[in-house]
N, C-alpha and C positions, 0 to 999 in steps of 0.2 A: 335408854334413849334410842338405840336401834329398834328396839321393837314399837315403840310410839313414832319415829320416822316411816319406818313401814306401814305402821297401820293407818298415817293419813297419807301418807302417797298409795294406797292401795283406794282408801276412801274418793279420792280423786281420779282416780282411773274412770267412775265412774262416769256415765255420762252426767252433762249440767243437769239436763233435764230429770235425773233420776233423783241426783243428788242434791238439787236445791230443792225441791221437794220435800227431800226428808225433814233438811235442818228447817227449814219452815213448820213441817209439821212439829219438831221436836220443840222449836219457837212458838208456836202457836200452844201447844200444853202445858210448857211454863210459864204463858201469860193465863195461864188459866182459865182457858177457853174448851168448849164440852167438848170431848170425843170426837162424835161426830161432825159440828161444824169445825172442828182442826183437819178435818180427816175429809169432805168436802171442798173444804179450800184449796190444802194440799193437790189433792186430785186433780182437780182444776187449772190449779199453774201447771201439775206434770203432763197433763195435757195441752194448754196453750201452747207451753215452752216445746214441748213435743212437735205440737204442729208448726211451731217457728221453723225450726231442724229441719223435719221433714218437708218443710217449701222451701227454705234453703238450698236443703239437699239435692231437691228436684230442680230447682232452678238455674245450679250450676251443671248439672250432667247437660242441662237442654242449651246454658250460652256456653258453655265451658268449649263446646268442638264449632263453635258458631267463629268464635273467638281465633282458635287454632286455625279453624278453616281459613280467616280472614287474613293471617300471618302467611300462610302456608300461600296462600293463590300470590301472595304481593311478592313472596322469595323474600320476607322480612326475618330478621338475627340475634335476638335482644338473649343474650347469656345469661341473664339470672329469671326461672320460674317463681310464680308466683304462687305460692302451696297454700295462701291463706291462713288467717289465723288457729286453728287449731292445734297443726303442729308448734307452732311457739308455744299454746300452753302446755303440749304434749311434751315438751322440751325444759319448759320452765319446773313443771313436778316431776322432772325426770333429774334436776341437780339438785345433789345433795342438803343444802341449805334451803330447801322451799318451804319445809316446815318451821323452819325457824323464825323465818319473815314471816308467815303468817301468825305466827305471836306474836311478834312484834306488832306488826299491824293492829291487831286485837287491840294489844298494851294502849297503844297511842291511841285510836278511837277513845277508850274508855279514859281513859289520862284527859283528853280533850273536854270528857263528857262533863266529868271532875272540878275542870278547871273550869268551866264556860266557855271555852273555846271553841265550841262549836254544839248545834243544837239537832243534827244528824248520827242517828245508829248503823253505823255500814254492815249490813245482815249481809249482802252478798257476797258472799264467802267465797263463790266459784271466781270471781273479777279480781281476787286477792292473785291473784295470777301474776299481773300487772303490776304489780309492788315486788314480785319478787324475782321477776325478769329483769328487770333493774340492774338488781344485784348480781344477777348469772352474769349477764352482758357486761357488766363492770369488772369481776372476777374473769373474764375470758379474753378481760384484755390484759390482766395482771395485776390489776388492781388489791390492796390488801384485803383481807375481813372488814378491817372499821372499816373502810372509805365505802366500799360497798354495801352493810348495813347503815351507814349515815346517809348513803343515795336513797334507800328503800324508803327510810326514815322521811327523807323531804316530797319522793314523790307522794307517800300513802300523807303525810298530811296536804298537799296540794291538790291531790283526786277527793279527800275528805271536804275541806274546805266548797271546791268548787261545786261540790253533792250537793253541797246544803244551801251555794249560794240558787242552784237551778230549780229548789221547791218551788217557789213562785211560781216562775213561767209555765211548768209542768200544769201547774193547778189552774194559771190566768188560761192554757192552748188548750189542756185535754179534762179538766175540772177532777183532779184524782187530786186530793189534801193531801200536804203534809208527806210528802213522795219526793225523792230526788233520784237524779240520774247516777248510777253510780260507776261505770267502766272508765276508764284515767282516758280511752282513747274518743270517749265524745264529751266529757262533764271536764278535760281537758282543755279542748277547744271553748268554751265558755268563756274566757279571757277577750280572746280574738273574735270571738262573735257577736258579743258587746259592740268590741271598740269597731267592727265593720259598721254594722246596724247604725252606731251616732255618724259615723263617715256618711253614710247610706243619708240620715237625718239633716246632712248639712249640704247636702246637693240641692240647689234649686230646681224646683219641678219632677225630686225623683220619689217624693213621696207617694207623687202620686201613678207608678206603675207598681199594679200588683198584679200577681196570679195566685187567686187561696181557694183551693176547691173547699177548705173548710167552712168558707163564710160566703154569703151571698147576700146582698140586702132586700134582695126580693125573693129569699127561701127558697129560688131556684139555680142552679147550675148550669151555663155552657155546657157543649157538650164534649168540651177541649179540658175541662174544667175535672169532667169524670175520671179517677186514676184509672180504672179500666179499659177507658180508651188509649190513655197516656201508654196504658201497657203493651198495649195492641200496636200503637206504633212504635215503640221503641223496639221490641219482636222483631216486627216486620224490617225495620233499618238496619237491625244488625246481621236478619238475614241474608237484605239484598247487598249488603259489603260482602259476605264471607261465600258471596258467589251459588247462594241455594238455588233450588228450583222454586215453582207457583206452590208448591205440598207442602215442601220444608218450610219457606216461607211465611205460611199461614197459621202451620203447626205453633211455630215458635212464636208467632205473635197472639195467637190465644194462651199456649203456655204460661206467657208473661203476662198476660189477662187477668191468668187466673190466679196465677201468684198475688197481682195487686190487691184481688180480691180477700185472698186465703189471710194470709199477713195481718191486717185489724182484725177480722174473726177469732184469731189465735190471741192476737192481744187483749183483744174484749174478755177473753175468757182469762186469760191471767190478770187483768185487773180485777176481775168478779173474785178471782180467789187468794189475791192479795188483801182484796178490802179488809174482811173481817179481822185477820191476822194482824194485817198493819194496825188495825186502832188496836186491837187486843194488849199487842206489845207498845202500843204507844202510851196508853194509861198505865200499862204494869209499870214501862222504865220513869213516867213520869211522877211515881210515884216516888222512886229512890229520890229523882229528882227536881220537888213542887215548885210551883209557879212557872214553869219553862212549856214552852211548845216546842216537842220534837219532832222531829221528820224521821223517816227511812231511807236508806239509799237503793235503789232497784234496780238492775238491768233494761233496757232500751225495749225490751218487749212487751211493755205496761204501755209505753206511747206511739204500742204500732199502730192504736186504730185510730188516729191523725190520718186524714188524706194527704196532708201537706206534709207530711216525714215520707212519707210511701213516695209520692211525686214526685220529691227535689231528690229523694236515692237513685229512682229511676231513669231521670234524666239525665243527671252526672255519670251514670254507668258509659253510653254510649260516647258522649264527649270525653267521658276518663280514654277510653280507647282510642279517640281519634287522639287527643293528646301525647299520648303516648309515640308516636309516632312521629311528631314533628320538635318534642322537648330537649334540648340540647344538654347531653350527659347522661338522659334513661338509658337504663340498661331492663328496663323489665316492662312487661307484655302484662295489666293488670288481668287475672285472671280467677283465681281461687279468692280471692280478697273483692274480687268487684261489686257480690250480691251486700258484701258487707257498708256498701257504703250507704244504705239505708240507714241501718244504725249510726252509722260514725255522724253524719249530718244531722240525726235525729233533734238533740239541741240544740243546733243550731239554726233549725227551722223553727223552733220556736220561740228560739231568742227573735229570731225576723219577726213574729207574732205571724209565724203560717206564710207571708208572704211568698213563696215559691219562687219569685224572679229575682228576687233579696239571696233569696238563699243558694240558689245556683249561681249566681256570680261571687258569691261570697265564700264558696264550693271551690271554685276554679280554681287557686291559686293554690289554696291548701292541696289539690289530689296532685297540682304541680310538686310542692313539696314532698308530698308522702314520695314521689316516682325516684324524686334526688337521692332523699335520702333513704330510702327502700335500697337502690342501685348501689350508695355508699358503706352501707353494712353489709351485704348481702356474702362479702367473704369471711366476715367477723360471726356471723350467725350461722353459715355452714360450719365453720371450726367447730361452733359453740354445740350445734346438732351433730357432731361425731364426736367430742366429746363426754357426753351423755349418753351414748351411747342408741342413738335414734338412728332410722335405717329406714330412707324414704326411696330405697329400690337404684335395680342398677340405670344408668345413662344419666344420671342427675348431678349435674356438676356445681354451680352455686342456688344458691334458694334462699329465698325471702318471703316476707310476708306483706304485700300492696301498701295496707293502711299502718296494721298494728307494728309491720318491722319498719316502716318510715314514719312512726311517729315523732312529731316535731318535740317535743315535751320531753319526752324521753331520748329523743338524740340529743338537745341541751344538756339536759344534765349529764352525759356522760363525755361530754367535749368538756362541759363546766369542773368535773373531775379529773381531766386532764389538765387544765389550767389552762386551755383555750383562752387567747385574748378577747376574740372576736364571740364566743360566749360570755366571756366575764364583761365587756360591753353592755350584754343585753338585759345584764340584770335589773340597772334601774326601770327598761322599758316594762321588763316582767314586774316588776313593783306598782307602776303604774296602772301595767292592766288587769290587775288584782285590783288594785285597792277601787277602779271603775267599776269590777265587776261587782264588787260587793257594794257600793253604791248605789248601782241601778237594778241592782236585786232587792233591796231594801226598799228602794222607791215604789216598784213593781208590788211586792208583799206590801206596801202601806195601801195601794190601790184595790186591793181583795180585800 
């Protein structure tokens, strides 16, 4: 057992990008797809996914001291960094039990497939992360083995679920079949971006403000409308906060240009080399089991070439920071976590159908949330990273993760494990806005 515990915590050291790669390609050969188009495909995501990373990566070196700068001129004090999510996955295969959860996880997809309980194969394997952070953070608060495998247990069918209910939308905003969202911290949100969107529906006269650079009825764009402008000025705003010159200023706002640019490029090309793969594996599983139409569950970098996911991340970036600053009980400075919030709102932008001015207000209150409860863990998650044995260098006193360590869904259930009243409350709401989502997911697929 210690040598199979090792060799997938060695497997996962890898980078995503190396490593989702493979298991696709090893996917893509036992749906019996030729060589070389496995071998193609493959390529293709390890390079989109590649290129995500690396504009990422590039993105944050260039706001990351934009940011500091901006803290630093104001004499502003917030005690917990925000290191972003990597290290929590770096943390989560770093205890003991991660490969455990990940069969588990397995088990239940396939238990589900079985029973009809759902009509999504969760391939992404690197997001299994996410199910078994769960359990670390439930154990690091003393929690037993069961209670903490029976948390894994409810999040990974709840992130399942929610995969399968977001095929629609994915297919009605970016036309990719039979594709679901799969990370717990956007396919998550799904519930609550539903029930915003009908709140949204039930305003007189707010149907009718949009802003969707994806659609135009006369096949052309404002020029407010282009994300590359959008980029240019968000750049530019964050550099005339953190006190730059006319160089830096301009720098950082083509930077950001270019990023809005690079971003769907990468994505186009890991759709181009999911396609073939996903049908491949979708007639082989559909085979074990006939008459059913199954989906896949992907990562958020299939629906970066949406202009309206790109836009509504962008936007909330800069007001995530001013917020940040007037939120009563932040204790954290978004920083390492901010590029991520492209992703995090990605479904939820198209639960809006693109709408952009939908989705940034519908945005606010959740990066409200993430900051609370980001601040509230943030001594429970350092314990848990010295624990583990993870070494993020000296002068670093508490640390968290912006979005992924404040996720709302996952701080439920482990208040809900405590017997939180004021969690165990919420559960009829959470019943409700399940059984909405799946509703008007349904409705949405009868429309395609």
């Amino acid at each position: 057992m210690d040598s199979i515990a090792n060799a997938i915590k060695a497997f996962f050291e890898f980078k995503a990008y190396v490593m989702l790669p493979v298991i696709v390609l090893i996917i893509g050969l036992a749906a019996r797809m030729r060589i070389k188009e496995a071998l193609i495909s493959s390529l293709r995501l390890a390079a989109g996914f590649a290129g995500i990373f690396v504009a990422f990566n590039f993105f944050v070196s260039r706001i990351g001291p934009a940011v500091k700068a901006f803290v630093s001129v104001r004499g502003l004090d917030y005690p917990v960094l925000d290191v972003g999510w990597p290290p929590l996955a770096a943390i989560t295969w770093s205890w003991s039990l991660a490969p455990v959860c990940i069969l588990v996880a397995v088990a239940i997809n396939l238990a589900m497939l079985a029973l009809k309980a759902t009509n999504i194969v969760y391939i992404d394997v690197w997001n299994y992360w996410h199910f078994a952070f769960m359990g670390a953070l439930l154990q690091a608060t003393g929690a037993s083995l069961p209670l903490a495998l029976a948390a894994v247990v409810a999040i990974a069918i709840y992130t399942i679920k929610n995969a399968e209910w977001s095929a629609p939308y994915v297919e009605r905003e970016c036309g990719l079949k039979a594709i679901g969202i799969s990370p717990l911290s956007v396919a998550g949100l799904m519930p609550y971006a539903i029930a915003m969107d009908k709140l949204f529906d039930s305003i007189p006269g707010f149907r009718k403000l949009s802003i969707d650079p994806s659609r135009s009825s006369k096949g052309e764009k404002s020029l407010l409308a282009e994300p590359i402008v959008i980029g240019l000025a968000v750049g530019i705003i964050l550099a005339i906060a953190a006190g730059y010159g006319l160089r830096e200023v301009l720098e950082l706002g083509v930077d950001v240009a270019a990023v809005m640019f690079i971003l769907p490029a990468c994505g186009q090309l890991m759709g181009q080399g999911m396609g073939a793969v996903s049908t491949a594996l979708r007639n082989a599983v559909q085979k074990r089991f006939p008459g059913r139409e199954l989906s896949i569950a992907m990562d958020t970098g299939v629906i970066m070439t949406n202009p309206s996911v790109i836009m509504t991340g962008l936007i909330l970036m800069p007001l995530s920071v001013a917020m940040a600053f007037i939120l009563p009980g932040n204790r954290i400075i978004p920083l390492g976590d901010l590029p991520n919030l492209i992703s995090i709102f990605s479904l939820l932008t198209l639960v809006m159908g693109g709408n952009v001015f939908r989705a940034v207000l519908a945005g606010l209150p959740v990066v409200a949330i993430f900051m609370l409860i980001a601040s509230d863990l943030a001594p429970l998650i350092t314990k848990l990273a010295a624990t583990t044995g993870m070494d993020f260098g000296a002068g670093i006193g508490l640390m968290n993760a912006f979005t992924d360590g404040g996720n709302p869904i996952r701080y439920w259930l482990l208040k809900l494990s405590a017997g939180d009243w004021i969690a165990i409350a919420v559960v009829p709401l959470m019943g409700f806005l399940l059984w909405l989502s799946r509703r008007e997911s349904r409705k949405v697929a009868e429309t395609l």
